[in-house]
C-alpha positions in Angstrom: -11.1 6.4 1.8 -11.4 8.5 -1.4 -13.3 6.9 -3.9 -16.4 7.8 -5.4 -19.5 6.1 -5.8 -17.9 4.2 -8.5 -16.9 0.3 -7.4 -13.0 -0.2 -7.1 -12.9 -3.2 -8.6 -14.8 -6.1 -10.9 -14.4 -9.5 -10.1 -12.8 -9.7 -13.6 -10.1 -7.8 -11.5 -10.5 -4.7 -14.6 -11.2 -1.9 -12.1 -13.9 -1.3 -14.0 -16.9 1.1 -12.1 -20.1 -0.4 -11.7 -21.4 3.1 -12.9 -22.2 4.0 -17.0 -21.1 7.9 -15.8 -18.2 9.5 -18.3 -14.9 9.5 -16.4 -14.2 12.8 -14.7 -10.8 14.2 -15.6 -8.0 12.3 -14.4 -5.7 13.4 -11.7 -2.1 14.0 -12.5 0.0 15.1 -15.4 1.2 11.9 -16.5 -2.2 10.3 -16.0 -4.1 12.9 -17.8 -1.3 12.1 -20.8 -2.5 8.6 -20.9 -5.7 9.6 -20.7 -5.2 11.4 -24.3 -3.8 8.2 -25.6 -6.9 6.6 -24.5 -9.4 9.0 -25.6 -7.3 9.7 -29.3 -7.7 5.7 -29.9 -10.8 4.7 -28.7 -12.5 7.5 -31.6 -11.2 4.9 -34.2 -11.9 1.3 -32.6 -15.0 -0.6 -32.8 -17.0 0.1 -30.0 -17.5 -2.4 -27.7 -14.5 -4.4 -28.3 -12.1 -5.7 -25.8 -9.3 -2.6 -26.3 -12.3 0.0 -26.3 -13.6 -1.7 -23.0 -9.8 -2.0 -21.8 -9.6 1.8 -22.4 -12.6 3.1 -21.2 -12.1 1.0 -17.8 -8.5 3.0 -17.7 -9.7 6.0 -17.8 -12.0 5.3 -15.2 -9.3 3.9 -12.4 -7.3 7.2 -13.9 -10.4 9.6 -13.2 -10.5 8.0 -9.7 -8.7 10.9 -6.9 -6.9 8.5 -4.5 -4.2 5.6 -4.9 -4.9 2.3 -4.2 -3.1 0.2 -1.5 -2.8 -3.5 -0.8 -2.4 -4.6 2.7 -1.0 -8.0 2.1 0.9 -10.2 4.2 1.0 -14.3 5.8 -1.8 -15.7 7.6 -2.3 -13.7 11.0 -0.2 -11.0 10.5 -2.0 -8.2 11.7 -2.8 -6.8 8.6 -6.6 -6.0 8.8 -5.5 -4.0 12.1 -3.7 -2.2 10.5 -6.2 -1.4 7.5 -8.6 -0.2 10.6 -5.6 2.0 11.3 -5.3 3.2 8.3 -9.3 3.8 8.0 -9.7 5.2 11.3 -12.5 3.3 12.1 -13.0 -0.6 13.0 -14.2 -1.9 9.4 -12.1 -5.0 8.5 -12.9 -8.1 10.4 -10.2 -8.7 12.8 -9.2 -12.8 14.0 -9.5 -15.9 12.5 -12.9 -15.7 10.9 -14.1 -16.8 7.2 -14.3 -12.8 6.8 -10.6 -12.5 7.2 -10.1 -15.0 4.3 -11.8 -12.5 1.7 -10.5 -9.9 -0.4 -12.3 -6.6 1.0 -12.2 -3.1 -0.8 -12.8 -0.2 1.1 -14.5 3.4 0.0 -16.5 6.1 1.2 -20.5 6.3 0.4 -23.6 7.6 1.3 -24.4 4.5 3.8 -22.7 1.9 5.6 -23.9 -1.1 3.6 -21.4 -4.2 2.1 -21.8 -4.9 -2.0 -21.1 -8.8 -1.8 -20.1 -9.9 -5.4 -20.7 -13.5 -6.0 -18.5 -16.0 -8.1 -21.3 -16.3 -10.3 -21.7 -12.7 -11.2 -24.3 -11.8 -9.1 -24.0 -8.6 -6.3 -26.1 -7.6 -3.8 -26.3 -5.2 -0.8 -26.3 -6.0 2.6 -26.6 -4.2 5.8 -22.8 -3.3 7.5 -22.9 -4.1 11.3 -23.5 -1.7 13.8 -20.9 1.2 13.1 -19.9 0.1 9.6 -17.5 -2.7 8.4 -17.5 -6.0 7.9 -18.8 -9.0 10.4 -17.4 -11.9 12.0 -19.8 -13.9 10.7 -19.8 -15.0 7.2 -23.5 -16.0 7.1 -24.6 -12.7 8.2 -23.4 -12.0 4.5 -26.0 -14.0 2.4 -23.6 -16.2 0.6 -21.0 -18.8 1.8 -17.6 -18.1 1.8 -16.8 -20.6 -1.2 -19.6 -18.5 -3.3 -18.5 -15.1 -2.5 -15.5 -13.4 -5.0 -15.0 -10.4 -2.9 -17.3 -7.5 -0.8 -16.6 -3.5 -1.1 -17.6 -1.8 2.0 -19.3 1.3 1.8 -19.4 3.5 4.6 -21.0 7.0 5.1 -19.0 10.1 4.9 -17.8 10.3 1.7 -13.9 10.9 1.1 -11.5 11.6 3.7 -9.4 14.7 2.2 -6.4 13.1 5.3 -6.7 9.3 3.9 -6.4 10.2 -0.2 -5.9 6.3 -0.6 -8.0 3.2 -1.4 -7.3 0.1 1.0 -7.9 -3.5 -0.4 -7.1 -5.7 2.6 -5.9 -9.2 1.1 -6.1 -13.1 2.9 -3.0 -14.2 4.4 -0.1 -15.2 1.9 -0.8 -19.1 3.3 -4.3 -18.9 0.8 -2.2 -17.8 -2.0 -0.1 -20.7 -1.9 -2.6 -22.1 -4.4 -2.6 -18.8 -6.8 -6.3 -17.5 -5.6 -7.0 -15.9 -8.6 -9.1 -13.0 -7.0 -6.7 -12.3 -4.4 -3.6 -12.0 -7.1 -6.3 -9.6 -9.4 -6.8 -7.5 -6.2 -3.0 -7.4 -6.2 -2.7 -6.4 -9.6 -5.6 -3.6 -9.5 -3.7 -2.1 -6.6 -0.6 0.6 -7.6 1.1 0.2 -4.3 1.5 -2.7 -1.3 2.1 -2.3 2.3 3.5 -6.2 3.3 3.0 -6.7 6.7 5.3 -9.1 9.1 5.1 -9.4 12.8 7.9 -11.3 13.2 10.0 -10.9 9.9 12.3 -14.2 8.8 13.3 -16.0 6.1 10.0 -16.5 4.6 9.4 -13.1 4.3 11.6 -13.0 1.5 10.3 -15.7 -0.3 6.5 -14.1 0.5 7.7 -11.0 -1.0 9.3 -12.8 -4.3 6.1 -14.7 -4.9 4.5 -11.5 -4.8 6.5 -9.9 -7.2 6.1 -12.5 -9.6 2.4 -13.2 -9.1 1.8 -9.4 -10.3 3.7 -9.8 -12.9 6.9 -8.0 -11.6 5.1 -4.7 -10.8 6.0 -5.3 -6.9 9.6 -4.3 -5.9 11.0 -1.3 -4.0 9.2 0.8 -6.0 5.8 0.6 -4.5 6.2 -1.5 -1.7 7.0 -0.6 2.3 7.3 -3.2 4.9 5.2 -3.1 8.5 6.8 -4.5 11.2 3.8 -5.0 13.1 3.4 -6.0 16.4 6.7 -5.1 18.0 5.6 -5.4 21.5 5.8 -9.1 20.6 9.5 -9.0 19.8 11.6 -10.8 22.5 10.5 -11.4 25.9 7.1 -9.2 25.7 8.3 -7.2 28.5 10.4 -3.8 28.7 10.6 -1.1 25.9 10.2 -3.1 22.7 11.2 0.2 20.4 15.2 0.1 21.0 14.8 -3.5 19.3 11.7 -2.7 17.2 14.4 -0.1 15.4 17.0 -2.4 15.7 14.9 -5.4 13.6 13.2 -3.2 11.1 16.8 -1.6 9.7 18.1 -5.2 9.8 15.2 -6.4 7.5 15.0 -3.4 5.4 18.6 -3.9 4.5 17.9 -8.2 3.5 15.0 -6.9 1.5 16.7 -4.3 -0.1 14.8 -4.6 -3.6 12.0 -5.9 -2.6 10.9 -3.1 -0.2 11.8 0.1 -0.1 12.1 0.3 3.9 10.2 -1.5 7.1 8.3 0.4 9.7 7.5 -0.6 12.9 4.1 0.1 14.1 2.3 -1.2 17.3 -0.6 -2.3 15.5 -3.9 -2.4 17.7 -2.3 0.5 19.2 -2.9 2.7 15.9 -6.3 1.3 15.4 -7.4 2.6 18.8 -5.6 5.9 18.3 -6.8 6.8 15.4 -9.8 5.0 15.7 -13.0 5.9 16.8 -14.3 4.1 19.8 -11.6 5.3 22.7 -14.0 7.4 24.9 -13.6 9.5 28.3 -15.1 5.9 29.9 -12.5 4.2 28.3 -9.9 7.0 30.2 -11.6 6.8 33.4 -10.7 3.0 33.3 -7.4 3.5 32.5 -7.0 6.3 35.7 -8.3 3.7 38.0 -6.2 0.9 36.4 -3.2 4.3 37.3 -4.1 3.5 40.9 -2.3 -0.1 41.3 0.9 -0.4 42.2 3.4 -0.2 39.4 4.7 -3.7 40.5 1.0 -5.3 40.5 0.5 -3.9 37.2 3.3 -4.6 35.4 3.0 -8.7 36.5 -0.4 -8.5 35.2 0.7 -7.1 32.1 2.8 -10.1 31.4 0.5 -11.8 29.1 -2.9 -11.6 27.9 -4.5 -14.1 30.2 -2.9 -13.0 33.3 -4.3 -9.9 32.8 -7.4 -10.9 32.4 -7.4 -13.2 35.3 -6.3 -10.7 37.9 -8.5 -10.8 40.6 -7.4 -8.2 43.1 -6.5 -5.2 40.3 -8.7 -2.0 40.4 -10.8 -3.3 37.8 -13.7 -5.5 37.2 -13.2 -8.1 34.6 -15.9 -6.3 32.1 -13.4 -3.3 32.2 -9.9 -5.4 32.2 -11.9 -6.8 28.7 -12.6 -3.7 27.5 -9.1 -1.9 27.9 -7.2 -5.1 26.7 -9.4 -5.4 23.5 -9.0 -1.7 22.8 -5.2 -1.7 24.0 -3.4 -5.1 24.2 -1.1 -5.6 27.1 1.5 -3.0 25.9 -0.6 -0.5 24.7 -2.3 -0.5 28.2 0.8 -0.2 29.8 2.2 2.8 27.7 -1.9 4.2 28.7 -1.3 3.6 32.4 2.0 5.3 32.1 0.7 8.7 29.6 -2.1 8.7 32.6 0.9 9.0 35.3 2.6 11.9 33.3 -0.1 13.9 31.8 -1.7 16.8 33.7 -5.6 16.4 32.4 -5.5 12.1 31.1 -8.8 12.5 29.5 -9.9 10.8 26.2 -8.3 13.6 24.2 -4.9 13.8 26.1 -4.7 9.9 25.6 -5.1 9.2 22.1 -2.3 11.9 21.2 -0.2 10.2 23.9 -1.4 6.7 22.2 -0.8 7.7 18.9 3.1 8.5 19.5 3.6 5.4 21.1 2.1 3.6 18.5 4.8 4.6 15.6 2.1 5.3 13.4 2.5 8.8 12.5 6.2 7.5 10.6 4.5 5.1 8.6 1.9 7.4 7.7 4.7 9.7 6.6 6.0 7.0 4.6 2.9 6.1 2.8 2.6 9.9 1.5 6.1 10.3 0.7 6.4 6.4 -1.1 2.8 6.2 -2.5 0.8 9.9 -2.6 3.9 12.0 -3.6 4.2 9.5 -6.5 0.9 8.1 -7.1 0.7 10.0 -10.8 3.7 7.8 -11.6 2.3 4.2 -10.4 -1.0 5.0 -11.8 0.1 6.2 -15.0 2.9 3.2 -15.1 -0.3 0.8 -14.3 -2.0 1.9 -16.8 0.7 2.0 -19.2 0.9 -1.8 -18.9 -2.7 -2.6 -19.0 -3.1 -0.6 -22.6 -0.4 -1.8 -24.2 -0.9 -5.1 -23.5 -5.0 -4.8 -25.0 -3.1 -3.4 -28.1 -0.4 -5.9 -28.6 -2.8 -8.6 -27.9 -5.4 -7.2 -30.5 -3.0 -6.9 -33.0 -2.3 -10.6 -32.6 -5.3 -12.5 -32.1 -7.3 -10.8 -35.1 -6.9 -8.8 -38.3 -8.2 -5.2 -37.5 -9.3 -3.1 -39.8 -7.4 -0.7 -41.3 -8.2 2.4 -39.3 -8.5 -0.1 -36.3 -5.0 -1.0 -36.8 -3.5 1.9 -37.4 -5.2 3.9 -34.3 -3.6 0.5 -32.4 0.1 0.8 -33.5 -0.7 4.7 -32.8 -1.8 3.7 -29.5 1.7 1.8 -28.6 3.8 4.4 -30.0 2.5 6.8 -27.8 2.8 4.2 -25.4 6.3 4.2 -25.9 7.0 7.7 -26.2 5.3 8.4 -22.9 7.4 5.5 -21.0 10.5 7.7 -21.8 9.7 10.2 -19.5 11.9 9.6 -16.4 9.4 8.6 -13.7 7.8 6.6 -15.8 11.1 5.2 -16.9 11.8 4.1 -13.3 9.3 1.4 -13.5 11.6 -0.5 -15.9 14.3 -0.2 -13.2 12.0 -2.9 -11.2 13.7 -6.0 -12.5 16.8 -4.5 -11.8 15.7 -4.3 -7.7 14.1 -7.7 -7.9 17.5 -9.2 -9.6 19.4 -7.8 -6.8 16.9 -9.0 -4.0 17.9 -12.6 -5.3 21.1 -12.2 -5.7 21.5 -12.5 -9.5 22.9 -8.1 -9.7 25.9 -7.5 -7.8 26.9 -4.2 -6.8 28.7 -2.2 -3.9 27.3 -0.1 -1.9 27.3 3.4 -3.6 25.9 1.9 -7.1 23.4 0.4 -4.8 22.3 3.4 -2.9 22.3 5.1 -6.7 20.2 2.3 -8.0 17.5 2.8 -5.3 17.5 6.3 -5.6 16.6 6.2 -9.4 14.2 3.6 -9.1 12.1 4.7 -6.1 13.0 8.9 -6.4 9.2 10.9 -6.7 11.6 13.9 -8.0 14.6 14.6 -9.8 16.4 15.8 -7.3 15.8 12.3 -4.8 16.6 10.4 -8.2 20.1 12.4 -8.1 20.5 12.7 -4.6 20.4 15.8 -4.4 18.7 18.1 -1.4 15.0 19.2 -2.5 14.4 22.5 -3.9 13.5 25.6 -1.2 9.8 26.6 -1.4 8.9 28.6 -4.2 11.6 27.1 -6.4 10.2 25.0 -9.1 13.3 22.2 -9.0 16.9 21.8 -8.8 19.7 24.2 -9.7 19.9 23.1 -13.5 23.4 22.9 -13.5 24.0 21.2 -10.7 21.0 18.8 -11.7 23.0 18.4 -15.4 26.3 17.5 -13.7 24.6 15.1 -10.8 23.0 13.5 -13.8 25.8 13.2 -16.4 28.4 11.8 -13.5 26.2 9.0 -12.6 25.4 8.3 -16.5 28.7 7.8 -16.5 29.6 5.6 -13.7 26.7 3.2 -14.5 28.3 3.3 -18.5 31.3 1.9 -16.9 29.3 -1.0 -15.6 27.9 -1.5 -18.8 31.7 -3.2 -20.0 31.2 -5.3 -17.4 30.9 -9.4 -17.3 27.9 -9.8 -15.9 25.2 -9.8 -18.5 22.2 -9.1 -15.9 25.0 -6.2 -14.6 25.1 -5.0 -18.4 21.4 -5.1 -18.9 20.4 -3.4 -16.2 23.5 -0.9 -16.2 22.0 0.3 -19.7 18.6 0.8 -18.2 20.0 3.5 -15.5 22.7 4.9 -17.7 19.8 6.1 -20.1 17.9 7.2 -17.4 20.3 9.1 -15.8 20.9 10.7 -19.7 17.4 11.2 -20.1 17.3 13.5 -16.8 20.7 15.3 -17.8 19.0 16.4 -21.1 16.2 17.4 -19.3 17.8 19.9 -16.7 20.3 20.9 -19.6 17.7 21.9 -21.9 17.1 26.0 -21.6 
């Protein structure tokens, strides 16, 4: 949790602090460009005024060190288990509660204590629960759940230097049906979403379009990984589930090609208690004992939930078959049982590691660094890019500025402009081309679509080309090799450019000049 003891988000979904404190400097090349275009205009606007306010809450988000993730998904998908995962501690209310159905940021403070913000404009503190986090119960929160806009949860510590991300965990995609405006602003204030399915289909698709479009197209492959999420559920419950977990998530990251950029499969309350907090050398002494039953015994009782819990002649009472199964599920506490009957010393320590490889979390945790950290300069710079222009171009049409006001505005949108041509940033106007060919409407084979993915969702120029990443101590690509990559793919996507397809030609342009813009780059001395 890295944010400061600035708010993540307004209810006017501007990401505007609650704190009057200057911006520190932003993090980032490209953001600290934008944050010159910011600071250059806002010396000649009227202070006050919707673009100076748009600008000054910019270069807050921009000064913030962390990027900010969604966790959305449909209705009881395991998403706020996964946000504990992704915390390391228990702090998003878990079930089908009124808690679950609100839009809940998540940052590090001095105290565990919520900020409940009110539809009426009102916020007030209260008291976390015991631990930190959020509570089942909705009244322990002051306000019903109609009257609340959304809660930030504080909790002590201060930033995490491992988890250099927000977390906004959203309601299930069923309560978006009717376009909940706060849940769709959370959306938009984010730079990156992690979509969640435990048992992906046909709807996912559609989920994932709606999305797209309700963020105004920012959500496609470039900023988006799917979570397979409870793959001990897939088939019959019983057996190793990761053969077919694999098998599932490339299936689905191949029909969502454009929409996601890959799924992971993660054993969801698995990572939460790995990574968690509450696992303790008790919790491992249960788990020995629960080592001592027959392997036969065990694994019947393991078939579901409720047989579990209603085994009457296992080694454990049912206070402790409550305990494991709430901290475990049924086949988490079977891959426990079995690290216990393999490792030399199961204690507490011994079985988290075991608990956390059997989980799967460690790959999407890779994923989330190499998709969102590596590139988080790029999606908060391109977020950014979008919100300022679009104060500028609607000052310029609502009202007649004055003159200096206008010209520091068209200023503002030519270096807008100008910035947008560098080549990560110019990947974000590749996004309609991914969401065009997740519907069908851009058809290409299979090489132009593995080169279309690459340029749209590369953090370097050499993952944009292909090509393998530079040694350590090497600032980049060979040049030449770089140039050549660059100019033979500029010229394969100018090919499909005389093609019929208009959506093929439009889109063909949009990587052909990309691919230009990174041959002059790694052709200029």
């Amino acid at each position: 949790m890295t944010v400061g003891p600035s708010s993540p988000s307004g209810p006017s979904g501007s990401g505007a602090p609650t704190g009057s404190a200057a911006p520190a400097e932003p993090v980032g090349e490209l953001c600290g460009r934008v944050d010159v275009l910011c600071r250059a205009a806002a010396a000649h606007l009227p202070p006050g005024g919707p673009v100076a306010a748009a600008l000054a809450a910019v270069r807050q988000r921009l000064a913030e060190p962390g990027v900010r993730i969604a966790v959305g998904g449909r209705m009881n998908a395991g998403k706020s288990t996964l946000v504990n995962a992704l915390l390391g501690r228990r702090l998003a209310a878990t079930g089908a509660t009124e808690c679950t159905t609100l839009v809940a940021w998540f940052r590090g403070g001095v105290q565990n204590r919520l900020e409940v913000r009110r539809t009426d404009g009102r916020r007030y503190h209260v008291p976390g629960r015991p631990g930190g986090g959020i509570p089942r119960d909705v009244t322990l929160l002051g306000s019903t759940r109609e009257e609340i806009e959304e809660i930030v949860v504080e909790t002590a510590g201060g930033r995490d230097p491992h988890r250099p991300w927000t977390l906004v965990d959203t309601p299930g995609m069923d309560t978006l049906s009717g376009l909940d405006g706060v849940a769709l602003r959370a959306l938009g204030a984010a730079d990156a979403l992690l979509y969640v399915m435990p048992h992906p289909g046909a709807g996912d698709a559609e989920a994932l379009e709606s999305l797209r479009r309700q963020a105004h197209d920012r959500m496609t492959a470039l900023n988006v990984v799917g979570v397979l999420s409870r793959i001990d559920e897939l088939g019959d419950g019983t057996g190793d589930p990761w053969p077919r977990a694999r098998r599932v998530a490339a299936t689905y990251t191949t029909r969502l090609t454009g929409l996601l950029s890959g799924v992971v499969p993660v054993a969801g309350l698995l990572a939460q208690t790995a990574l968690g907090e509450e696992f303790t050398e008790a919790d491992a002494a249960l788990l020995r004992r629960l080592a001592t039953a027959p392997r036969d015994d065990l694994g019947r009782a393991l078939y579901s939930p409720q047989e579990f819990l209603d085994w009457p002649d296992g080694p454990l009472d049912a206070a402790g078959r409550a305990r494991v199964l709430d901290l475990l599920g049924c086949y988490g506490t079977g891959a426990a049982v079995d690290a216990v009957r393999t490792l030399a010393d199961p204690g507490a320590r011994a079985l988290l590691t075991a608990l956390r490889t059997a989980s799967g979390v460690d790959a999407l945790l890779d994923e989330i660094r190499e998709r969102f950290v590596a590139a988080a300069d790029r999606l908060r710079a391109a977020a950014a890019l979008g919100l300022i222009d679009e104060a500028a171009r609607t000052a310029l049409a609502d009202g007649a500025p004055a003159p200096a006001a206008r010209r520091a505005l068209d200023e503002l949108r030519a270096g807008v402009a100008a910035l947008r041509r560098h080549p990560l940033l110019r990947q974000t106007e590749l996004a309609p081309a991914l969401a065009d060919f997740a519907a069908g409407r851009l058809r290409l084979s299979e090489p132009d679509t593995e080169s279309l993915l690459r340029l749209a969702t590369g953090a370097t120029t050499s993952a944009c080309l292909g090509l393998p990443e530079p040694s350590a101590g090497t600032t980049g690509p060979d040049p030449s090799r770089a140039a050549r990559t660059a100019a033979e793919a500029a010229a394969r996507w100018r090919e499909l450019e005389s093609g019929p397809s208009r959506v093929l030609r439009r889109h063909a342009r949009t990587a052909r000049e990309l691919c230009e813009e990174l041959y002059f780059r790694a052709a200029a001395p």
